[in-house]
C-alpha positions as CSV (number, residue, x, y, z in Angstrom):
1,X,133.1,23.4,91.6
2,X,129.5,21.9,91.3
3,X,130.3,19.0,93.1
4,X,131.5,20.5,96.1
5,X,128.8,22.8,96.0
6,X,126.5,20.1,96.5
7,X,128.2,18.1,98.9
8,X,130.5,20.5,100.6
9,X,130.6,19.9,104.4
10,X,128.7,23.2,105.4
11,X,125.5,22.6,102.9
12,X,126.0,18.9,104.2
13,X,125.3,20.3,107.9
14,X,123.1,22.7,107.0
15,X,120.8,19.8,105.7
16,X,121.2,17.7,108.9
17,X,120.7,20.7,111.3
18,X,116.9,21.1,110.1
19,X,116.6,17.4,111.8
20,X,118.2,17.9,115.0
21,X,116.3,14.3,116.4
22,X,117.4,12.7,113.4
23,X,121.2,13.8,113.7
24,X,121.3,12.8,117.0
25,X,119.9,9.6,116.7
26,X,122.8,9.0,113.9
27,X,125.8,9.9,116.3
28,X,124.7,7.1,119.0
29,X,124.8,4.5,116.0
30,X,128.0,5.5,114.7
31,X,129.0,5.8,118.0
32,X,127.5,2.6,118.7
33,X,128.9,0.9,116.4
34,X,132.5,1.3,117.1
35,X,132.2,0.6,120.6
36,X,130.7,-2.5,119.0
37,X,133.7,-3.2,117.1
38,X,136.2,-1.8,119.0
39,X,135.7,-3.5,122.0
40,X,132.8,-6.2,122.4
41,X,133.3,-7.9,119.0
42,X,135.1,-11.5,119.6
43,X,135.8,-10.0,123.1
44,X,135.5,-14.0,124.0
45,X,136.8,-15.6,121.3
46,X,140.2,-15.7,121.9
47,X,142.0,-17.7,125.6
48,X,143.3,-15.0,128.3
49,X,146.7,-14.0,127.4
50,X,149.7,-14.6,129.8
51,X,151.0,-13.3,131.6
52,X,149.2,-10.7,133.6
53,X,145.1,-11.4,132.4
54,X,145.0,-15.4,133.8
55,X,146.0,-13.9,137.4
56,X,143.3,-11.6,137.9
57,X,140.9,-14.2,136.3
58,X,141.7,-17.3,138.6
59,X,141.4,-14.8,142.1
60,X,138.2,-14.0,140.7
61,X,137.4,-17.7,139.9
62,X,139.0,-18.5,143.2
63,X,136.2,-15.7,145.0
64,X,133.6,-17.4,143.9
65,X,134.7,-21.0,144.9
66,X,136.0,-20.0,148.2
67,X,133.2,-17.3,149.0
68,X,135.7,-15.0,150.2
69,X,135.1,-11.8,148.7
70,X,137.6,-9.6,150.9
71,X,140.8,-11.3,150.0
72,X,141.8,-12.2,146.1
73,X,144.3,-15.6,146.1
74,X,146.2,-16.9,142.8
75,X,147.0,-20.4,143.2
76,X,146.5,-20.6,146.9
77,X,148.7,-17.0,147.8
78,X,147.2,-14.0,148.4
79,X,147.4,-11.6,145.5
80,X,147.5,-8.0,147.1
81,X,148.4,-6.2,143.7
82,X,144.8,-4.5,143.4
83,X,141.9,-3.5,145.3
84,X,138.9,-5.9,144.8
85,X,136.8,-3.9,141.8
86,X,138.1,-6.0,138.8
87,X,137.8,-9.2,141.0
88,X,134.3,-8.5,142.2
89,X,132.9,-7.2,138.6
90,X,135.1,-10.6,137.0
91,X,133.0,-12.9,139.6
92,X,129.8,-11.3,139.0
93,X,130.4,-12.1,135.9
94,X,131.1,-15.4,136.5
95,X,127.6,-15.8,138.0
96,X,125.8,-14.6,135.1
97,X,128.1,-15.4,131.7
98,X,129.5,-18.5,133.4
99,X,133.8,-18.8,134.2
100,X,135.1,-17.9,130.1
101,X,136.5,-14.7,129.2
102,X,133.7,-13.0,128.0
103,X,133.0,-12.7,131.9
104,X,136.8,-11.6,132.2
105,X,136.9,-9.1,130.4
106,X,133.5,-7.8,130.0
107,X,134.6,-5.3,133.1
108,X,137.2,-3.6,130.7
109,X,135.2,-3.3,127.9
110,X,132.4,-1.4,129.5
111,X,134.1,0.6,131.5
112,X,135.4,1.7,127.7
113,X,132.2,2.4,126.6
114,X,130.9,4.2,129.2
115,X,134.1,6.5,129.7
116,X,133.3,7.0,126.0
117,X,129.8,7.9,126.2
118,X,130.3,10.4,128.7
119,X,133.2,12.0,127.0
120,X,131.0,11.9,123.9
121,X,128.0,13.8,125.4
122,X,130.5,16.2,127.1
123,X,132.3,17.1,123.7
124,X,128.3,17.5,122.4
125,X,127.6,20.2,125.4
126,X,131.1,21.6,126.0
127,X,133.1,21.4,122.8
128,X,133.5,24.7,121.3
129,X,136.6,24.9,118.9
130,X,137.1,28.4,119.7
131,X,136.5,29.9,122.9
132,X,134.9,33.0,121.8
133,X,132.3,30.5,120.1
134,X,131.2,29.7,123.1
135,X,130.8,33.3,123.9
136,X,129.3,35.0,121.5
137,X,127.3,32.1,119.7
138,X,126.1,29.7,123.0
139,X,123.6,28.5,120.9
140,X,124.2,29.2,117.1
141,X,124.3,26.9,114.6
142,X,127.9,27.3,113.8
143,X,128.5,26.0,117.8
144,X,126.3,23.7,117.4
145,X,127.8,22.0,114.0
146,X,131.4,22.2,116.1
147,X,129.8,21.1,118.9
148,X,128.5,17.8,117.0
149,X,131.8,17.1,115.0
150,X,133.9,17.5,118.5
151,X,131.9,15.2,119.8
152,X,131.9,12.3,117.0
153,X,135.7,12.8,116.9
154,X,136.7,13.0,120.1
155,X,134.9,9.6,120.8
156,X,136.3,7.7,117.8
157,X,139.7,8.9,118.1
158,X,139.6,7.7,121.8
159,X,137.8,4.5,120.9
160,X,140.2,4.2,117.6
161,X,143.7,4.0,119.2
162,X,145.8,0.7,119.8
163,X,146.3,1.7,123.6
164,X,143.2,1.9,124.5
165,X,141.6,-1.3,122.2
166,X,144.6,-3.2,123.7
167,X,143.2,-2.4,127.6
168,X,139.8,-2.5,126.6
169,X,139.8,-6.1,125.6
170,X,142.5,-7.5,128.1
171,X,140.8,-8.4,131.9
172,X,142.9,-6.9,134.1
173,X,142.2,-3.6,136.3
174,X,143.9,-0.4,134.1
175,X,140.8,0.0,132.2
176,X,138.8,0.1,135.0
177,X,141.0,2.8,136.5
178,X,141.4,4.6,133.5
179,X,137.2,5.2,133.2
180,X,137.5,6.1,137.2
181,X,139.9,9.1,136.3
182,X,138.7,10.0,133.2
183,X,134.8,10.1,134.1
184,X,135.8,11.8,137.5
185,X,137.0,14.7,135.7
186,X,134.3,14.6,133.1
187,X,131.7,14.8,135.8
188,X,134.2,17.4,137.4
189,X,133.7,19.4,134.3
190,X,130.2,18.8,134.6
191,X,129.5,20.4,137.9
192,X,131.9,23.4,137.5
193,X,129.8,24.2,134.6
194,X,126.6,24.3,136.1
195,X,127.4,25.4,139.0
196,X,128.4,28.5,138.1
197,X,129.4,30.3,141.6
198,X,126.2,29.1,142.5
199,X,126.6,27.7,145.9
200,X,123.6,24.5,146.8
201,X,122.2,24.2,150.3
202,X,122.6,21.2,152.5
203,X,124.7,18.0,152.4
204,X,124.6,16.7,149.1
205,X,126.6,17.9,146.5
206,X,124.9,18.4,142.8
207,X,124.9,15.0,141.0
208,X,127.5,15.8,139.0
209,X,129.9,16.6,141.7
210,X,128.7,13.6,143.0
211,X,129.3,11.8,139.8
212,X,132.9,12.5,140.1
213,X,133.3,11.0,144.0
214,X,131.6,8.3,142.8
215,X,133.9,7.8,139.9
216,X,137.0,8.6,142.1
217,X,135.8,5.9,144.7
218,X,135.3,3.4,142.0
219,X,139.4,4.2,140.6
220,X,140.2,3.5,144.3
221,X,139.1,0.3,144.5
222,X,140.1,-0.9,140.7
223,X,143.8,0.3,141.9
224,X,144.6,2.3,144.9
225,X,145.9,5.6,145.7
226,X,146.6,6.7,142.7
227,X,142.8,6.7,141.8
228,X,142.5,9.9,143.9
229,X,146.1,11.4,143.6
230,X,145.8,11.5,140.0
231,X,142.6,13.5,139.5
232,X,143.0,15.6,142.4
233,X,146.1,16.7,141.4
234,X,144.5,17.7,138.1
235,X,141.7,19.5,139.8
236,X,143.6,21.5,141.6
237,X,146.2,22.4,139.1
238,X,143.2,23.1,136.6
239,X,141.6,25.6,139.6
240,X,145.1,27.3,140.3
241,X,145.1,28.1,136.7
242,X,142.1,30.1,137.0
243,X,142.3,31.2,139.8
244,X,138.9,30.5,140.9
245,X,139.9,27.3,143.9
246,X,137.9,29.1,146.7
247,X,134.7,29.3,144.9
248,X,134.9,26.0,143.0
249,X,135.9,24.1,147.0
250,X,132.3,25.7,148.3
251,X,130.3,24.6,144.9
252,X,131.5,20.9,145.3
253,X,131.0,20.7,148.6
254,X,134.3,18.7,149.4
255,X,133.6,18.1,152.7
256,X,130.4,16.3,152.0
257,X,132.5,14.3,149.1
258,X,135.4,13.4,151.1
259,X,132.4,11.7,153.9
260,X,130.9,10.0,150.9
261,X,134.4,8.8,149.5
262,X,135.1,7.9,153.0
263,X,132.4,5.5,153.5
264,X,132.4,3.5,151.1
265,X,136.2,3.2,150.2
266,X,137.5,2.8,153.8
267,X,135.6,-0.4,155.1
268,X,137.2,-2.9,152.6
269,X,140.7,-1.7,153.3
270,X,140.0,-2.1,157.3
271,X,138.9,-6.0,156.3
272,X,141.9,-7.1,154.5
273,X,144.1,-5.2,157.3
274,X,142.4,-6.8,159.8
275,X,142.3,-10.1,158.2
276,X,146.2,-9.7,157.2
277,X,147.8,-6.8,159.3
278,X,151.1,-5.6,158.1
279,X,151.8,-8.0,155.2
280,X,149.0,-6.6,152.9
281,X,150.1,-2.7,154.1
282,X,154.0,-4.1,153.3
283,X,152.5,-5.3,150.0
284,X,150.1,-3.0,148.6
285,X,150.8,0.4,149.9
286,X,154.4,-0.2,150.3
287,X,155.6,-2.3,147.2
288,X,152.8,-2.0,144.7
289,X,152.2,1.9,145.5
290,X,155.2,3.4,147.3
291,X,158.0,1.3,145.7
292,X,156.3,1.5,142.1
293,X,156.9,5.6,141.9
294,X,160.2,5.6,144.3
295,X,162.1,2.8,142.4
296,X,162.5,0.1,139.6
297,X,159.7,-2.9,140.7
298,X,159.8,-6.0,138.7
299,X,162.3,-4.5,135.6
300,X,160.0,-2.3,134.8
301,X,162.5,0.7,134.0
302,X,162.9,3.4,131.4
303,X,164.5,6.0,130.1
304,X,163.1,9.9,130.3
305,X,161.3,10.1,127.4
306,X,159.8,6.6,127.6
307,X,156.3,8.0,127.3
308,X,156.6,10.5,124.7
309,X,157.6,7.3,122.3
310,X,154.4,5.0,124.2
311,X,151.8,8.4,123.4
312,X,153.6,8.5,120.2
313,X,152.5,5.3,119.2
314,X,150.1,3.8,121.6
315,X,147.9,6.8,120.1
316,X,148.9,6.9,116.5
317,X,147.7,8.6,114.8
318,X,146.2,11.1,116.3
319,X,148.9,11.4,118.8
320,X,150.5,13.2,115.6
321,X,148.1,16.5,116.2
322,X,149.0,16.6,120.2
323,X,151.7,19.2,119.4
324,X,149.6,21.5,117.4
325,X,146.7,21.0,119.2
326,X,148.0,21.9,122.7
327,X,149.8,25.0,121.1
328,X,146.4,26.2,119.3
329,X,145.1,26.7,122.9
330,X,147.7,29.4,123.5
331,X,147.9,28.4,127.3
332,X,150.3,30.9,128.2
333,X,147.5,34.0,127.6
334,X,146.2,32.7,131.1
335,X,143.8,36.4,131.7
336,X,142.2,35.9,128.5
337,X,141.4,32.1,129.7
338,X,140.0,33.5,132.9
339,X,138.0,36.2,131.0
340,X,136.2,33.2,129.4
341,X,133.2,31.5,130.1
342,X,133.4,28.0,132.3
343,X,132.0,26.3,129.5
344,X,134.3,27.2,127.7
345,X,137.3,25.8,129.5
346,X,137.2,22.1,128.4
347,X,140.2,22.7,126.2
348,X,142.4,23.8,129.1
349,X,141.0,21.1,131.5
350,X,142.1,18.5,129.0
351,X,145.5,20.6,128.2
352,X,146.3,19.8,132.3
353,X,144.8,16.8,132.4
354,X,147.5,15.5,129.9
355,X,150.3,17.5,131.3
356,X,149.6,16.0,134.8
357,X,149.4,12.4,134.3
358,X,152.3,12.4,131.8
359,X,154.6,14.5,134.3
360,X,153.6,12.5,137.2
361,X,154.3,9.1,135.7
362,X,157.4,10.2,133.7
363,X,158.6,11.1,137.2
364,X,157.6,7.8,138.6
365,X,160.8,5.2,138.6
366,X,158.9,2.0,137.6
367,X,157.3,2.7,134.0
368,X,155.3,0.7,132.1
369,X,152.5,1.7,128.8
370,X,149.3,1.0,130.9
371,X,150.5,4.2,132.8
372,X,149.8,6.5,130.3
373,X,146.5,5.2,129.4
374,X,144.4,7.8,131.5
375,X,145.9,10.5,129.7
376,X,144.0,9.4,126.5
377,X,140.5,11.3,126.9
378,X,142.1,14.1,127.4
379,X,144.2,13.9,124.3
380,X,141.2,13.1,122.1
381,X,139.7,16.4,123.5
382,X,142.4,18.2,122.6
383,X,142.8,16.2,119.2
384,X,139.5,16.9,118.2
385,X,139.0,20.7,119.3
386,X,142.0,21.0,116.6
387,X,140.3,19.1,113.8
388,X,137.0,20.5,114.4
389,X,138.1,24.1,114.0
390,X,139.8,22.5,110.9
391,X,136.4,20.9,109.8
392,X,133.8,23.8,110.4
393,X,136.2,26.9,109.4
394,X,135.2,28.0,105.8
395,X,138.1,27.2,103.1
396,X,137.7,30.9,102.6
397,X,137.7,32.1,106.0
398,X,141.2,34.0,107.0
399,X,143.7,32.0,109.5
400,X,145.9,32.4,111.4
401,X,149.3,31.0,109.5
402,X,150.6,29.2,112.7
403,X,147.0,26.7,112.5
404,X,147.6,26.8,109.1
405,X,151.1,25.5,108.9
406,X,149.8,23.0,112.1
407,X,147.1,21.5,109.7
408,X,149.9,21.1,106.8
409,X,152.0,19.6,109.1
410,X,149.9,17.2,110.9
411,X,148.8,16.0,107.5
412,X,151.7,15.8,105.9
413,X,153.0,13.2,109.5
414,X,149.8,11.1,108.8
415,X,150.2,10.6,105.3
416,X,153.7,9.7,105.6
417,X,153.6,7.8,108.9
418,X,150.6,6.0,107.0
419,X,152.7,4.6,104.2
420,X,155.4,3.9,106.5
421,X,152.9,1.6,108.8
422,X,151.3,0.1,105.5
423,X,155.2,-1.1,104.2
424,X,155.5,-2.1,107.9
425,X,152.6,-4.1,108.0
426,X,153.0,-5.9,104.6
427,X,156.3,-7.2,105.1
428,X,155.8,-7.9,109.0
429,X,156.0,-11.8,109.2
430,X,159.5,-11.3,107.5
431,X,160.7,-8.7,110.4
432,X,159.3,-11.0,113.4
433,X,161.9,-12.3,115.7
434,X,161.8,-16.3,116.7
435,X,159.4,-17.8,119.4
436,X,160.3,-20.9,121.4
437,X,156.7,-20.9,122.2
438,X,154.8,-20.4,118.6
439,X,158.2,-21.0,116.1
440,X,155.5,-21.5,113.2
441,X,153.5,-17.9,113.7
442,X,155.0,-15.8,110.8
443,X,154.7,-18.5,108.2
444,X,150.3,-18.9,109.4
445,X,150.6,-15.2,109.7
446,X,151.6,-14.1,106.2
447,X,149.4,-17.3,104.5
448,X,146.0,-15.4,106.8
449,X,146.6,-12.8,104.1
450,X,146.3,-10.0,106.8
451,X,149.5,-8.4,107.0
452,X,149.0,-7.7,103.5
453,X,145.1,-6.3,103.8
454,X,146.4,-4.3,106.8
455,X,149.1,-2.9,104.4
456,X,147.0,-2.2,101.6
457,X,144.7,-0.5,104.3
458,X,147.6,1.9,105.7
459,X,148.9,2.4,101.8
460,X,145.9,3.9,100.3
461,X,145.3,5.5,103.6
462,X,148.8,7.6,103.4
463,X,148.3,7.9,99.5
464,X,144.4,9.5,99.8
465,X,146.0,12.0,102.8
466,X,149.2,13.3,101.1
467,X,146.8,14.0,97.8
468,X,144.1,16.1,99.9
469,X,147.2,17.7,101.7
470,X,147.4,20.3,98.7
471,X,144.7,21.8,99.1
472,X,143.2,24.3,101.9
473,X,139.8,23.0,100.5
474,X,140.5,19.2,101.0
475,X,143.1,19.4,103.7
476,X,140.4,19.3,106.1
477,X,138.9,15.9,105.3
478,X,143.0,13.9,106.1
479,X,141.1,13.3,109.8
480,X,138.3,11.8,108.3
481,X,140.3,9.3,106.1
482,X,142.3,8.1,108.6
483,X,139.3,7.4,111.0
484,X,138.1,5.3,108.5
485,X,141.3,3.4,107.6
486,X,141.6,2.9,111.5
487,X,138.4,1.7,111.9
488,X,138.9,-0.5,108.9
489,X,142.2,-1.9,110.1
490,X,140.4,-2.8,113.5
491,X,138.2,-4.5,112.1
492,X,139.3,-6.9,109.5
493,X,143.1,-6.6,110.8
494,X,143.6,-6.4,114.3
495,X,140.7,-8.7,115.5
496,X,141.4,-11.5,113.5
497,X,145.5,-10.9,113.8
498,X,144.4,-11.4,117.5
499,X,142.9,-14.8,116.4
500,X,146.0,-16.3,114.7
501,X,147.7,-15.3,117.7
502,X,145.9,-16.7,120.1
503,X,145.6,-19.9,117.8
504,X,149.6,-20.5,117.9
505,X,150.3,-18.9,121.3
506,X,147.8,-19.7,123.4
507,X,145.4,-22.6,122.1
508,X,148.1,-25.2,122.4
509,X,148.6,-24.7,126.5
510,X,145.1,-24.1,127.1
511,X,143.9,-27.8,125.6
512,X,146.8,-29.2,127.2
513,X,145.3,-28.0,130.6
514,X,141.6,-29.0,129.8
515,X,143.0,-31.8,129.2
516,X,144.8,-32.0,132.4
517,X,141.4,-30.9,134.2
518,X,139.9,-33.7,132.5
519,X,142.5,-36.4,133.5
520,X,144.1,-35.5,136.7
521,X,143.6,-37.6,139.5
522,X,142.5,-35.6,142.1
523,X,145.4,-36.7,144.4
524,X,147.8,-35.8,141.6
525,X,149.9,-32.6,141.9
526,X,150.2,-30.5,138.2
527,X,153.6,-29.0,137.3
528,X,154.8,-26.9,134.9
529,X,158.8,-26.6,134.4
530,X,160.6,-24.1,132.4
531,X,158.2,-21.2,132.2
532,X,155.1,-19.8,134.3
533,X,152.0,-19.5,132.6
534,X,149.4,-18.6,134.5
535,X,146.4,-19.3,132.3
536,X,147.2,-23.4,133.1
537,X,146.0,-22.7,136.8
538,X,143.0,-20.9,135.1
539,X,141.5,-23.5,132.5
540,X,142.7,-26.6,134.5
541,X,140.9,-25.0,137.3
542,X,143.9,-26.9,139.4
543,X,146.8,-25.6,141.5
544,X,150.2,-25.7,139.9
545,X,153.5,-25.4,141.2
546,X,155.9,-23.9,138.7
547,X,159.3,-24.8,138.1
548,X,161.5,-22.3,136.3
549,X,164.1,-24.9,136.0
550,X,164.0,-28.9,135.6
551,X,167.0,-29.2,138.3
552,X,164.6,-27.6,140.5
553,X,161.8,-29.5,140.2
554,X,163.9,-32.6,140.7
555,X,165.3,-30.9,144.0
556,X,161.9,-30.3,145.2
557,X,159.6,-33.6,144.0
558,X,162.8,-35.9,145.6
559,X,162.1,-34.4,149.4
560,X,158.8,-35.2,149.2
561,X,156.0,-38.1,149.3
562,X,152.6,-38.2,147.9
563,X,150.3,-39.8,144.6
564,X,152.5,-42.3,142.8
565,X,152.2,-40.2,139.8
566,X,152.6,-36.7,138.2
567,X,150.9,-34.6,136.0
568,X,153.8,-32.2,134.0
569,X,153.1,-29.8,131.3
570,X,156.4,-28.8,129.8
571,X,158.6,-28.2,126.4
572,X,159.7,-31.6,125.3
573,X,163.4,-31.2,126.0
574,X,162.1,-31.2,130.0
575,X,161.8,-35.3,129.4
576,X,165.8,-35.7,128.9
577,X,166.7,-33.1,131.8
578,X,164.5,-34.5,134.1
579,X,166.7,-38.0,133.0
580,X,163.7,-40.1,132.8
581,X,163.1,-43.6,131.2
582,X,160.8,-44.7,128.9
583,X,159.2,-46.2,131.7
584,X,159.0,-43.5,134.0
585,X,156.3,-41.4,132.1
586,X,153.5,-41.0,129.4
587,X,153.0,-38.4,127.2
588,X,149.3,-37.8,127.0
589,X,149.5,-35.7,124.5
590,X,151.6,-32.6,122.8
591,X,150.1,-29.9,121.2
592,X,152.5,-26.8,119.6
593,X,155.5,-26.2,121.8
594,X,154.2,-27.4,124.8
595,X,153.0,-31.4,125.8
596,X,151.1,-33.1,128.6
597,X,152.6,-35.9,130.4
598,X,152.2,-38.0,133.4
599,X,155.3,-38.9,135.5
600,X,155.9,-41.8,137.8
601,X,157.0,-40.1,141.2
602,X,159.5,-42.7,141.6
603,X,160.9,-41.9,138.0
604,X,162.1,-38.4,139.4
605,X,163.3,-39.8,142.7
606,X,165.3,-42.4,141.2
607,X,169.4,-41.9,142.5
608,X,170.4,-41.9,139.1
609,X,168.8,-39.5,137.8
610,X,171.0,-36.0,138.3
């Protein structure tokens, strides 16, 4: 009873409220430091990762070779997947960092950390755990203590997640839409705040209305349409709710926003029409936009409740509080919403946010995870509202038995999901599947030792939570141990599992093409038969003509003429299908699955060969 008199959580915050410089200072190194460790830390240390990272790195590469910033190419075709963001940022980066990864997928990471920032700082304003809070006590100290704690949650459960780390440290363009969304409708949040009813003469909207078609121009150009669709569907879902879309139109000034969006979207879609007419509107608007939410595009299928199991685990474990914490907000009482304060409807916000991006992409025919992965702020909003009424409530105080039975509930999912992960996690090498292209990974995986750290992480973690679970007066702190196992596992589990991946995946093709950058006569054509991996026409700074098949390689070298020789990076077995002699090629050198070999043209044209 002494002791948690002493250092009970409410004498704890009474002690850092009397230094308000102090405890803010405090959250922005915490804070800090896991964006450190979440996302820059060994952000270059390990090769890009086929199949979809080496693409957007080589058009990149190939911008700043070729000069020609409107149009990205991979491997001398156009690549009309994206909009030019993530190749511009990627090339700039190339100028400064030099062509390695850090430059790939520096982008990614920092549009993380600045979506994170500004949710941070918008949980530290806006975050009241109970709306009457932010009624009756604006600026008490028991708002300002949930205030704090919303804020250091929400940003480390968004920054703590394996969806988001996974985007954050991978070079390719969802990240960068993701932060366009997300700070859009933070900024949103921003101006309907201030703003009040308040109506501002003149052009210009206020800067944080401005802020948001900023951050909506930037989502276009990182992927399309759907940077726009997305949070203007939200918006006006969100304004519907309240009933307040006349008032909110004049305050933002949407007019003025849609001239600002206008200008500075627009021009670089009228130079790549102009420079390509209807095969880049075909491509882009009609495959990679139309197609993707009308029907299946590249496999990519799934069934209904495909994203319900993604959130479920892409956002363990706080995905576990979603259900509670949407129902807490009681969303259904919409006049007593209305009767609230603006600040005060950040909860809601998020609660749409969520529900409009999952409903619009579970509706969508082609489904893959990335999709989800601007639906994240909003459910570390609403994740941490929850826990910080948890946190700042008085073990005393009377509840309501529904939050009460929610808390007992979500704790009792983490601890045991916990000690399911930790079993999972130890015995993991033994579970994994074979691999043609890294056959010795489970064996260097279980000797690292880390599948049996991260299970002694996710053990104890379970074990702490299902012992405070007892208790109303320790129940509270479950959120706090498992930001701490999570952060733990991060960082001396998941960044240097990534390592031993990358060391039996990936290390073996990208010395064989370094190699073959080194080597290659610059007459000599560089092959690759039996798989595509795109990372070889990245590192060996080289085109390369694929070959999913050696029978088709064979059909294609024999109608042709050109250097006497061949470069050929392939799985051993190509040598015997390809029916050459002993004569007809040197192996330069092998390296994992994979080996580096230089064939004599004539070897593959030979009439005996099949």
């Amino acid at each position: 009873m002494i002791w948690r008199k002493q250092f009970g959580l409410r004498q704890w915050w009474q002690h850092f409220e009397q230094c308000p410089r102090q405890t803010g200072w405090f959250m922005v190194l915490v804070l800090g430091l896991i964006c450190t460790m979440a996302f820059l830390w060994h952000l270059g240390s390990i090769g890009l990762i086929d199949e979809t990272e080496p693409l957007f790195a080589e058009a990149s590469r190939q911008m700043v070779v070729t000069g020609d910033w409107v149009t990205p190419y991979f491997n001398g075709i156009t690549r009309f997947d994206k909009p030019p963001l993530v190749y511009w940022l990627m090339a700039l980066g190339y100028l400064v960092l030099g062509v390695n990864e850090w430059a790939v997928r520096l982008p990614s990471a920092l549009g993380a950390i600045a979506l994170i920032t500004l949710l941070f700082f918008t949980l530290r304003r806006f975050g009241y755990a109970l709306p009457r809070v932010a009624q009756a006590e604006p600026e008490g100290r028991i708002s300002d203590r949930q205030r704090w704690l919303a804020a250091g949650l929400g940003a480390a459960m968004l920054a703590l997640n394996l969806q988001f780390i996974v985007w954050a440290r991978t070079g390719v363009s969802d990240m960068l839409l993701c932060a366009g969304i997300s700070i859009a409708l933070l900024c949103f949040f921003w101006g309907y705040v201030g703003d009040e009813g308040e109506v501002r003469p003149g052009f210009w909207p206020r800067p944080a209305y401005l802020g948001c078609y900023l951050a909506m121009v930037g989502a276009v150009l990182a992927k399309g349409p759907v940077g726009i669709v997305i949070p203007g569907f939200v918006i006006l879902s969100f304004l519907a709710y309240m009933g307040n879309f006349k008032t909110v139109w004049q305050e933002a000034k949407v007019w003025s926003g849609a001239v600002i969006f206008a200008l500075l979207t627009i021009p670089w879609y009228v130079l790549v029409i102009l420079a390509h007419g209807q095969t880049y509107i075909d491509d882009f608007f009609g495959y990679h936009n139309v197609d993707r939410f009308t029907q299946v595009v590249n496999n990519h299928s799934g069934p209904w409740y495909f994203y319900f199991l993604v959130v479920a685990v892409g956002f363990f474990p706080w995905s576990l509080g979603l259900p509670v914490a949407m129902v807490r907000l009681r969303f259904w009482g919409r006049s007593h919403w209305q009767a609230q304060p603006r600040r005060a409807h950040l909860g809601i916000l998020a609660l749409i946010w969520f529900g409009v991006i999952f409903l619009f992409f579970t509706i969508a025919v082609t489904k893959l995870p990335s999709y989800t992965l601007p639906l994240l702020p909003a459910a570390a909003i609403l994740v941490a509202l929850f826990w910080t009424q948890a946190l700042t409530l008085p073990p005393t105080a009377p509840r309501r038995w529904n939050h009460s039975l929610g808390e007992w509930l979500t704790g009792a999912a983490h601890g045991i999901l916990a000690l399911a992960a930790g079993v999972v996690w130890w015995i993991l090498p033994r579970i994994l599947g074979p691999d043609s292209a890294a056959p010795n990974f489970p064996g260097v995986l279980m000797a690292s030792g880390l599948p049996v750290l991260g299970g002694v992480i996710w053990l104890i973690a379970g074990g702490v939570t299902l012992v405070l679970l007892w208790r109303n007066t320790t129940r509270r702190w479950i959120v706090v141990v498992n930001l701490l196992a999570f952060f733990c596992f991060v960082s001396f589990v998941v960044v240097p599992t990534l390592n031993v991946v990358d060391q039996e995946r990936q290390q073996p093709l990208r010395e064989l093409s370094l190699l073959a950058k080194r080597v290659k006569d610059p007459l000599e054509e560089l092959l690759m038969i039996g798989f595509m991996k795109p990372s070889v026409a990245f590192y060996s700074q080289s085109p390369v003509r694929f070959f999913s098949h050696s029978p088709h390689a064979l059909e294609a070298i024999q109608g042709e003429r050109g250097a006497s020789t061949l470069l050929m990076i392939s799985h051993p077995e190509a040598i015997t299908e390809l029916g050459l002699t002993p004569e007809d090629y040197q192996v330069l050198r092998q390296s994992g699955a994979y080996q580096l070999t230089r064939v004599q043209r004539e070897g593959m044209m030979d009439p005996r060969n099949p």
